[in-house]
Backbone as JSON, one array per atom type, in Angstrom:
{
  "sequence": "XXXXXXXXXXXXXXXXXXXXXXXXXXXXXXXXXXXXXXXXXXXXXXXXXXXXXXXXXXXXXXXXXXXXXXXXXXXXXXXXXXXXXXXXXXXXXXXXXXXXXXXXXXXXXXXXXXXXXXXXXXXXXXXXXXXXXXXXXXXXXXXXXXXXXXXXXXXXXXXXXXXXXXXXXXXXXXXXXXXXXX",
  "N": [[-36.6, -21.74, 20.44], [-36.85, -19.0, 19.65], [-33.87, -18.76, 19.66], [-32.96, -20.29, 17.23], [-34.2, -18.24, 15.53], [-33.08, -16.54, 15.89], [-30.07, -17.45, 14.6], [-30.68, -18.11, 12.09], [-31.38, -16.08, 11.42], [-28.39, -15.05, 11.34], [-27.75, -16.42, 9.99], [-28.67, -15.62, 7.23], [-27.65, -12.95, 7.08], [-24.96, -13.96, 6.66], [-24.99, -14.82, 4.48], [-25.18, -13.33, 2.93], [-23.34, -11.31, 3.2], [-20.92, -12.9, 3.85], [-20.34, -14.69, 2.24], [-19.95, -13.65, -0.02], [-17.28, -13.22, -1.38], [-17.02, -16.1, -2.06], [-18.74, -16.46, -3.88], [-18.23, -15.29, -6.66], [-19.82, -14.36, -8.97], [-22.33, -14.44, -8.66], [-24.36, -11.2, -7.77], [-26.37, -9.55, -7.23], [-29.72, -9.54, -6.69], [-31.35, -9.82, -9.05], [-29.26, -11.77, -10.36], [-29.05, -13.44, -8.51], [-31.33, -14.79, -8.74], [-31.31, -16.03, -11.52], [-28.95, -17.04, -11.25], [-30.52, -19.49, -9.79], [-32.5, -20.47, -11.05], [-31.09, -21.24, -13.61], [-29.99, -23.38, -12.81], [-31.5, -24.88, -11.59], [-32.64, -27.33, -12.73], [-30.29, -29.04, -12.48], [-29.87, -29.03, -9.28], [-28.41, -30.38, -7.54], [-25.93, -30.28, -8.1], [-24.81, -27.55, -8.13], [-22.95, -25.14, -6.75], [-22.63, -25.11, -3.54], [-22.33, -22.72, -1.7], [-22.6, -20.53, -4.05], [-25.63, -21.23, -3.8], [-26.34, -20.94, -1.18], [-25.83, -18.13, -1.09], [-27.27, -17.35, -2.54], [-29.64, -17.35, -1.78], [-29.66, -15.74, 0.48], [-29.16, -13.27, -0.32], [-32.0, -12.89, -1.85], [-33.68, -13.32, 0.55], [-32.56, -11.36, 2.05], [-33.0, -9.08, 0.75], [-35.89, -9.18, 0.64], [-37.1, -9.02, 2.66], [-35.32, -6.39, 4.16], [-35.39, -4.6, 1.93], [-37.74, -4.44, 1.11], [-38.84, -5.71, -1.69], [-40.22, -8.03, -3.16], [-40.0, -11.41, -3.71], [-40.84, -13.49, -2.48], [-43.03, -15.31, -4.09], [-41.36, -16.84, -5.95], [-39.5, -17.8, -4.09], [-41.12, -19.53, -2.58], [-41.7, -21.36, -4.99], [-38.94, -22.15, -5.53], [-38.93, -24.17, -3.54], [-38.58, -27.07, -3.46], [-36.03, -27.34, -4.75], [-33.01, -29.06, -3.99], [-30.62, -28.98, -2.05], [-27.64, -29.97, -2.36], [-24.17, -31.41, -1.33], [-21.01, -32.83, -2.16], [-19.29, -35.44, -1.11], [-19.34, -33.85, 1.57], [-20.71, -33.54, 4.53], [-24.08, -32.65, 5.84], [-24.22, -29.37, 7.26], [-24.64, -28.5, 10.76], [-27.94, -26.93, 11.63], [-28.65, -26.75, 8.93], [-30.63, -27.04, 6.15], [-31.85, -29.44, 3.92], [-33.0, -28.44, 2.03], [-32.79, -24.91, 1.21], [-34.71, -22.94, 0.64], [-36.58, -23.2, 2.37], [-35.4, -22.68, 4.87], [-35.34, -20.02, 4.45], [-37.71, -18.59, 4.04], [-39.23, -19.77, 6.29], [-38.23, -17.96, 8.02], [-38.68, -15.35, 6.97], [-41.64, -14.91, 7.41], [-42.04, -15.39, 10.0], [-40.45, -13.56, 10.52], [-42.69, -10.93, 10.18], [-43.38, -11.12, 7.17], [-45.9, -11.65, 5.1], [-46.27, -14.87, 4.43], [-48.0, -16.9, 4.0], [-50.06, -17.18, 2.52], [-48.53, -17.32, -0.1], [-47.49, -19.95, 0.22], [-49.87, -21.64, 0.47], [-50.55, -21.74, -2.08], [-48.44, -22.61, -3.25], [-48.84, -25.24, -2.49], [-51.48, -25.97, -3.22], [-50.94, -25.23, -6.11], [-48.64, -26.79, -7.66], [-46.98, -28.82, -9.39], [-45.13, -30.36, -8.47], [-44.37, -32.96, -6.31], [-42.06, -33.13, -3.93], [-41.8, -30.14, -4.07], [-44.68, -29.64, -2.97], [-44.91, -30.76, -0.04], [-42.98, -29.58, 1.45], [-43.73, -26.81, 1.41], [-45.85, -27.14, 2.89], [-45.03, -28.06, 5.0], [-42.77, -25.38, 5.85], [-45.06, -23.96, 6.13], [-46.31, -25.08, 8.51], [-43.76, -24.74, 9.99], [-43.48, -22.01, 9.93], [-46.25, -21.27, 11.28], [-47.08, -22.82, 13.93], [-48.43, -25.89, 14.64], [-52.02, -26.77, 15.57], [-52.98, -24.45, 14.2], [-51.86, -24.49, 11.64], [-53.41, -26.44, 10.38], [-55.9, -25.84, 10.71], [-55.98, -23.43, 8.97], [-55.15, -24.78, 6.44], [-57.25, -26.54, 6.09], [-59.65, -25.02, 6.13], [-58.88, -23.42, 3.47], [-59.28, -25.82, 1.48], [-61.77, -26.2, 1.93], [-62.96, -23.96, 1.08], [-65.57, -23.26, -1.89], [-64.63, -22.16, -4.38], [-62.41, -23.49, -4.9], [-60.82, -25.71, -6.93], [-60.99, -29.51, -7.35], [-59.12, -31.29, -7.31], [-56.92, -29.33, -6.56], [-58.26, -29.46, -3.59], [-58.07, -31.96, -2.99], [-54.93, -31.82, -2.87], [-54.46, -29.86, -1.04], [-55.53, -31.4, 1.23], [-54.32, -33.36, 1.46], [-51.5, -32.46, 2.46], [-52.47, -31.2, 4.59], [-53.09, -33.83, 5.86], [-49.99, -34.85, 6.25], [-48.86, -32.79, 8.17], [-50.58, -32.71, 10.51], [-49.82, -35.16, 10.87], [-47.47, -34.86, 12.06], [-48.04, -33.05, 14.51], [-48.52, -33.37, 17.99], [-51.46, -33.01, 19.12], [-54.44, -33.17, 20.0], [-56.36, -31.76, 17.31], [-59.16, -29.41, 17.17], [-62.01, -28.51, 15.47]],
  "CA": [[-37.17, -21.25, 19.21], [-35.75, -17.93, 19.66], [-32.1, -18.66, 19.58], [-33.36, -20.34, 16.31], [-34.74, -17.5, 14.59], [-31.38, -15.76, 15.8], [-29.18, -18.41, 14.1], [-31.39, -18.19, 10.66], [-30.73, -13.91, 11.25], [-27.25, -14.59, 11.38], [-26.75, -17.35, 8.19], [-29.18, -14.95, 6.26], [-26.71, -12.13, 7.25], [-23.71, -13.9, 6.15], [-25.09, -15.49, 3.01], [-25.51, -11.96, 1.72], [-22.34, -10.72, 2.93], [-19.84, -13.28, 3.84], [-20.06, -15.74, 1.18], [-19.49, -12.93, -1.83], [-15.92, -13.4, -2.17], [-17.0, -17.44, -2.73], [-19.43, -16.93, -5.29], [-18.63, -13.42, -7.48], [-20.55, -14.48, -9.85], [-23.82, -13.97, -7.73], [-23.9, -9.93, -7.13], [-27.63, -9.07, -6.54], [-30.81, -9.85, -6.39], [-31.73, -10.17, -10.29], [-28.38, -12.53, -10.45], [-29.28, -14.71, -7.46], [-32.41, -15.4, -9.61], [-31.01, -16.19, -12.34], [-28.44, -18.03, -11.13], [-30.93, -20.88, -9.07], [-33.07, -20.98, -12.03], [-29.72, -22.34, -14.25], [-29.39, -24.28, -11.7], [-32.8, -25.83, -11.05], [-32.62, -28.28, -13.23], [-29.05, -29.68, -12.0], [-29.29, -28.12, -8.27], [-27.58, -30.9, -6.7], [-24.59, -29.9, -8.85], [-24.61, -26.36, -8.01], [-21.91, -25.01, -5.91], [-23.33, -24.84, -2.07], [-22.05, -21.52, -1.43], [-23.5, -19.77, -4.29], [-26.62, -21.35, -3.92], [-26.46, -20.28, 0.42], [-25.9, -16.99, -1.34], [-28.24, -15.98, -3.78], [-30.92, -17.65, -1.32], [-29.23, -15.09, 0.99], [-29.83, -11.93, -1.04], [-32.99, -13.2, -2.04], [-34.06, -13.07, 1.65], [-32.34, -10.03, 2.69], [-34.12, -7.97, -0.2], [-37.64, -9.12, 0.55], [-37.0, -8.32, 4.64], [-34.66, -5.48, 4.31], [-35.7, -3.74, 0.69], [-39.52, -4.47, 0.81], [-38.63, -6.26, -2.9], [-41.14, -9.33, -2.86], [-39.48, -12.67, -4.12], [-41.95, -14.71, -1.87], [-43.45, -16.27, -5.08], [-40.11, -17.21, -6.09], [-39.08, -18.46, -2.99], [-41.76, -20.78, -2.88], [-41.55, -21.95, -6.43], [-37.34, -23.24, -5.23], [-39.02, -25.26, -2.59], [-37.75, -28.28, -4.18], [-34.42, -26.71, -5.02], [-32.53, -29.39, -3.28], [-29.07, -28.12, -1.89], [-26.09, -31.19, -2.04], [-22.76, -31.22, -1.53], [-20.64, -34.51, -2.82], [-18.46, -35.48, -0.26], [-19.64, -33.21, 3.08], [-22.19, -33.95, 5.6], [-24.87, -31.33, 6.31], [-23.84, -28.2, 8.51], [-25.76, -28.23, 11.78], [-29.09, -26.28, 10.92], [-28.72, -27.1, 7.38], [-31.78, -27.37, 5.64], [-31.54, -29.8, 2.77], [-33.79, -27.13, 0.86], [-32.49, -24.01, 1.25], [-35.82, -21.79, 0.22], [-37.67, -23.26, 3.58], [-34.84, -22.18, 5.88], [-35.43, -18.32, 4.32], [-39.3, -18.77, 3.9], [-40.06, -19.48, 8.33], [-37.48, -16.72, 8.44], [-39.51, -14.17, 6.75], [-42.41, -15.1, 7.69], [-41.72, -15.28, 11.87], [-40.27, -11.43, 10.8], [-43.77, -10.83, 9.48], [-43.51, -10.9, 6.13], [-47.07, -12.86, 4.85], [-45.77, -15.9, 3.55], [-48.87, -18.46, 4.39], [-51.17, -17.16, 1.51], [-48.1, -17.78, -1.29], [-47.23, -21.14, 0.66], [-50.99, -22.44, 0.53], [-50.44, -21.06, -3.55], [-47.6, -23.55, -4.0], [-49.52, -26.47, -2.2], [-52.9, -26.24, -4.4], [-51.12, -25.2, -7.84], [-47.53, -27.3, -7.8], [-47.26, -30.75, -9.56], [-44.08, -31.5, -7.66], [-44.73, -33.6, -4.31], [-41.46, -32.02, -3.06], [-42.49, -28.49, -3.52], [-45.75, -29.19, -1.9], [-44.34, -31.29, 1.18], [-41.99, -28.18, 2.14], [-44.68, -25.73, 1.69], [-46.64, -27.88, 4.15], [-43.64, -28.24, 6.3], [-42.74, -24.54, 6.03], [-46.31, -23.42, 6.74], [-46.13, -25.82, 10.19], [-42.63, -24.05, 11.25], [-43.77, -20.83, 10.57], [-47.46, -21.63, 12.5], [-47.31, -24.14, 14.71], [-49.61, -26.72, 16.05], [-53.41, -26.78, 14.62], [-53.08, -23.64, 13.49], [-52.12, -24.42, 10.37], [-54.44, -27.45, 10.13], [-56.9, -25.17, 10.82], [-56.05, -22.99, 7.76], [-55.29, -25.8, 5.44], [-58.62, -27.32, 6.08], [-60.58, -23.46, 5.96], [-58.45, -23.19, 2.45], [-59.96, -27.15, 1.06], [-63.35, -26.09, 2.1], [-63.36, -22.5, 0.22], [-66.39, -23.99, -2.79], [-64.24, -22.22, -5.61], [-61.08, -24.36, -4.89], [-60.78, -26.92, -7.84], [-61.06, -30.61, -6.7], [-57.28, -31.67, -7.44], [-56.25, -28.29, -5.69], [-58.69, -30.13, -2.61], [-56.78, -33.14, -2.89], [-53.21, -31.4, -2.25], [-54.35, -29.27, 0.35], [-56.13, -32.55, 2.23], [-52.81, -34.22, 1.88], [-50.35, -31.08, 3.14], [-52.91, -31.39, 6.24], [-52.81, -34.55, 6.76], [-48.64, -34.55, 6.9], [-48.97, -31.26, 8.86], [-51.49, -33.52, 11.04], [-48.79, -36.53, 11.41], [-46.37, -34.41, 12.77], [-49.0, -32.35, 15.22], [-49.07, -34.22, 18.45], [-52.37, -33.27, 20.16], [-55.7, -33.47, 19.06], [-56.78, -30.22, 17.12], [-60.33, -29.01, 16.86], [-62.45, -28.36, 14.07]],
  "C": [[-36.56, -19.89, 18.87], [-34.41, -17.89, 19.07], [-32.36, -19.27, 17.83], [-33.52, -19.51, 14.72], [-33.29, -16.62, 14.65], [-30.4, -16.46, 14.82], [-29.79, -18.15, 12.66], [-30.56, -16.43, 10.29], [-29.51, -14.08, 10.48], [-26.74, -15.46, 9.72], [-27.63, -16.11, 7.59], [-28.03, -13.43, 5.61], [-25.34, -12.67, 6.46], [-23.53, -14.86, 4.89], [-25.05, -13.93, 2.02], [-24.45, -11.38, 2.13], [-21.4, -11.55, 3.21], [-19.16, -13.87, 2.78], [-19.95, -15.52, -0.05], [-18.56, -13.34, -2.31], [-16.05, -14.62, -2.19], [-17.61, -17.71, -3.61], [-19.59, -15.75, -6.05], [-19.25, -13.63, -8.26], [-22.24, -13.72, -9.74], [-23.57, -12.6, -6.89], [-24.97, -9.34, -6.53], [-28.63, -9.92, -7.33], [-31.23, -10.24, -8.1], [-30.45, -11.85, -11.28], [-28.15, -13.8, -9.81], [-30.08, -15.65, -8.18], [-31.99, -16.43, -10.81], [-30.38, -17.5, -12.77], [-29.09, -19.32, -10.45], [-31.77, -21.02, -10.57], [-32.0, -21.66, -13.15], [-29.66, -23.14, -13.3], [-30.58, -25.63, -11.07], [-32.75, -27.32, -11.28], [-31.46, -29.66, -12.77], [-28.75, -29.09, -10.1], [-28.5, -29.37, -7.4], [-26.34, -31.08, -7.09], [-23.89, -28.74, -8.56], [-23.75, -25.94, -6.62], [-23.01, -24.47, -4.52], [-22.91, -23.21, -1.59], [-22.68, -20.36, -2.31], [-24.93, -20.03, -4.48], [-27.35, -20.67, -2.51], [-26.56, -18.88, -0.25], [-26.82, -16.29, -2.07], [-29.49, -16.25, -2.64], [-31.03, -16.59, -0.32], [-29.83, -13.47, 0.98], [-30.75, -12.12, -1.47], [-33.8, -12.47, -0.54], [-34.22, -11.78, 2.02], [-33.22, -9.15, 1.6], [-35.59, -7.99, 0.23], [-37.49, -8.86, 2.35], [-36.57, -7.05, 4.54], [-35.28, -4.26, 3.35], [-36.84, -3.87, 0.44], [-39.44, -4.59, -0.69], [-39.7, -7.28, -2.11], [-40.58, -10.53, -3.85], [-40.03, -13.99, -3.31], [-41.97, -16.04, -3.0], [-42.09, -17.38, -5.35], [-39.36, -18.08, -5.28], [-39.93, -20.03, -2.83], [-41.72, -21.37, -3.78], [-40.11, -22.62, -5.95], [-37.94, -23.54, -4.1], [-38.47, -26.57, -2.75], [-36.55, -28.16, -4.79], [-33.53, -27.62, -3.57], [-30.51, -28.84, -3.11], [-28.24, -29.47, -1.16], [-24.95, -30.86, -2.05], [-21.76, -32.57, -1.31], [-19.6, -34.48, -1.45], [-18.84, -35.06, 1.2], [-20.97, -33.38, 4.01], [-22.88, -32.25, 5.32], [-24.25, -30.43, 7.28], [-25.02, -28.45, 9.64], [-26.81, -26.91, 11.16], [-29.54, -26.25, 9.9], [-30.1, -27.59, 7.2], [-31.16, -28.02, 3.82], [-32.18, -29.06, 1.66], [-33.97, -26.01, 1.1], [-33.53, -22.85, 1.78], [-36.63, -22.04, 2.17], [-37.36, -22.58, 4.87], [-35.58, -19.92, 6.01], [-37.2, -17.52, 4.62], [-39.67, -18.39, 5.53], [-39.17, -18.13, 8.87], [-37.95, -15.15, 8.36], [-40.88, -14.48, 7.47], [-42.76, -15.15, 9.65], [-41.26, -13.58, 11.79], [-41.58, -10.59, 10.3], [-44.27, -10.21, 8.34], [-44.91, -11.71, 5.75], [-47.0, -14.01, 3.73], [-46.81, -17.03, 2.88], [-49.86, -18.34, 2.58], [-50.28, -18.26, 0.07], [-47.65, -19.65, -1.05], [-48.0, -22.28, -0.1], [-51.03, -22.4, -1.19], [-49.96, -22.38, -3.84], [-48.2, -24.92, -3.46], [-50.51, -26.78, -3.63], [-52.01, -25.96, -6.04], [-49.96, -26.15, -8.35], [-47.82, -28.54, -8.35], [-46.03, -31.56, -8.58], [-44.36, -31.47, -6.04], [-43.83, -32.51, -3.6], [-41.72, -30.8, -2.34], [-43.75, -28.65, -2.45], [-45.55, -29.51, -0.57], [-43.78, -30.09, 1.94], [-42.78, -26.97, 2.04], [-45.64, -25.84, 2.58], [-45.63, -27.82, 5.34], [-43.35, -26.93, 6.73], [-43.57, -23.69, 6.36], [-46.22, -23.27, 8.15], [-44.65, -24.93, 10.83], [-43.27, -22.55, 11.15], [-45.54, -20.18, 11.58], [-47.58, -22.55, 12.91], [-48.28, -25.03, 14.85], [-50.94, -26.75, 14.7], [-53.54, -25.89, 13.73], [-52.83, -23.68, 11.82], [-52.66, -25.32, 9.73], [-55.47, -26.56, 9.88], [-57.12, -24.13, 9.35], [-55.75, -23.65, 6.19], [-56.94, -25.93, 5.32], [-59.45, -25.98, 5.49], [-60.38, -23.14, 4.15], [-59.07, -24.29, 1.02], [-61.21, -26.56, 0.87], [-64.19, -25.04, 1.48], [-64.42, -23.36, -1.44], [-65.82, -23.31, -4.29], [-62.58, -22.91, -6.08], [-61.41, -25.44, -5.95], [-60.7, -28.33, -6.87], [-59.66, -31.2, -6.54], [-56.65, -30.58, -5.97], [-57.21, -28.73, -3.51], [-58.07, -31.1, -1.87], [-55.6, -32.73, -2.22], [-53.37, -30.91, -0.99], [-54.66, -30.09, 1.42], [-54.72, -33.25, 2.43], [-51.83, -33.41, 2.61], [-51.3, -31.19, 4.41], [-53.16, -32.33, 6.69], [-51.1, -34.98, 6.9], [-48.68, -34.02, 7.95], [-49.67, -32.38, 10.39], [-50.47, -34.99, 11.59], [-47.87, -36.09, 12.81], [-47.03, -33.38, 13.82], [-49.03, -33.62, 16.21], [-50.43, -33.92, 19.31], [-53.52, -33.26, 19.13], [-56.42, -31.49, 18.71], [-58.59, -30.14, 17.25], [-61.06, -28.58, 16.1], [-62.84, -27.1, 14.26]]
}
């Protein structure tokens, strides 16, 4: 798990500085933005390098520059990242935002609140699946059963927004192998 969070360090590191001279277009942080939102719509079109990159400087700003792009981050949960022709890179996350997301969030940035945000308010499955998924890597085990469920049970949660969060814990719950506790 460790060597893990090292390996995330090091792509985060060299999305924000190696991969400039492949995407000049993408220079900072208001440009990264900019550029995935053009891009949303068509992201499995979008060149893999400046998409590694803006997700890059995205990251590094909200770790490094105490900037907050959380929201943001979660919102490109469903920002799928293709490339025609090439397999996945080892560690490759087919959705970019989740890799950066357990990254901040293990450096203890407080990710879980905007996570549980994009579960209950999102219409797209995607997004909510990977905010469930990215919850579970960055708290393991029951634990984040445990705050799914605590989050359902709050009596000013809308009934829909009940619904999503019951479903994100029972995924979360698939992939959990022991028996949690209420």
């Amino acid at each position: 798990m460790r060597f893990k969070c090292i390996y995330v360090t090091i792509v985060l590191l060299l999305a924000s500085a190696g991969f400039s001279q492949e995407c000049p277009k993408v220079k900072n942080e208001k440009l990264a933005v900019q550029y995935l939102l053009d891009k949303k719509a068509h992201n499995t079109e979008a060149d893999r390098y400046c998409v590694d990159h803006s997700f890059g400087i995205l990251g590094t700003a909200t770790e490094l520059k105490n900037k907050n792009y959380i929201k943001f981050l979660v919102e490109m949960l469903d920002f799928e990242r293709w490339t025609p022709g090439l397999s996945m890179e080892a560690g490759e996350q087919k959705y970019p935002a989740m890799d950066v997301l357990v990254y901040l969030q293990r450096s203890g940035k407080n990710v879980a609140p905007y996570l549980i945000n994009g579960i209950k308010e999102s219409d797209s499955e995607v997004l909510r699946t990977n905010a469930a998924l990215t919850l579970y890597q960055g708290i393991p085990g029951c634990a984040t059963l445990t705050l799914l469920s605590r989050e359902a049970e709050k009596e000013d949660v809308p009934y829909e927004q009940k619904l999503r969060l019951e479903a994100a814990a029972k995924k979360i719950n698939e992939i959990v192998n022991q028996p949690c506790k209420s």
